[in-house]
C-alpha positions in Angstrom: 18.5 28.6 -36.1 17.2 26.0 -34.0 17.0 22.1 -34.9 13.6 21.2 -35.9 15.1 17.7 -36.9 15.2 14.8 -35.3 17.4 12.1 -35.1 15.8 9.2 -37.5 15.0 12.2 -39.7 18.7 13.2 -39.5 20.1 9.8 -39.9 17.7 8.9 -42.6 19.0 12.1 -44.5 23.0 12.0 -43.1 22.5 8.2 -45.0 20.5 8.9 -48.2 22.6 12.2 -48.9 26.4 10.4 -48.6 24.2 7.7 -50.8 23.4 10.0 -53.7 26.8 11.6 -53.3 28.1 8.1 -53.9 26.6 8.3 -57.6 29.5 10.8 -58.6 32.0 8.4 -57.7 30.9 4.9 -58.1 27.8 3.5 -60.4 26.8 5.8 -63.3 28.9 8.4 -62.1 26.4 11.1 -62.6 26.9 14.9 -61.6 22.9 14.8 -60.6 24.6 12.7 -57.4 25.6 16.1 -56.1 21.9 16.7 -54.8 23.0 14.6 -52.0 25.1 17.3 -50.5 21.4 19.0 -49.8 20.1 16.2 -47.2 23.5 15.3 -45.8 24.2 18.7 -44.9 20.3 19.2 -43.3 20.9 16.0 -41.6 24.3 17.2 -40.1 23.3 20.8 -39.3 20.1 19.3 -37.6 17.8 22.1 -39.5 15.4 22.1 -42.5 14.6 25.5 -44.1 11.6 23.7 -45.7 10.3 22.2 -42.2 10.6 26.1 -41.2 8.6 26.8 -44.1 5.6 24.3 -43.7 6.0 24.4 -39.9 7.6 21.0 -39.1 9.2 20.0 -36.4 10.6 16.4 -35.9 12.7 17.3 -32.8 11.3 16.1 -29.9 13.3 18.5 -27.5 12.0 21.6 -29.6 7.8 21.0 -29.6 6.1 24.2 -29.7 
């Protein structure tokens, strides 16, 4: 499994996931906040299974 993310992309999810995890918690305290665990664990692993999919690559050190 190699990264095919890269860093603003994994930021960018790493942020928006633990923000949509937040909605469990705090605000309308929704279960549909548990989607976040989807992007924040992409963003932390550092690979998409969709990018793989459609052939994306955002890494820079992984170009092929």
């Amino acid at each position: 499994m190699t990264k095919n993310e890269g860093v603003i992309d994994r930021v960018i999810r790493v942020v928006f996931g633990l923000a949509l995890l937040s909605l469990v918690v705090v605000g309308p305290q929704s279960m549909l906040g548990l989607v976040g665990i989807v992007p924040l664990l992409t963003g932390l692993v550092g690979f998409c299974p969709l990018y793989k999919l459609v052939g994306l690559n955002t890494c820079p050190l992984n170009k092929s």
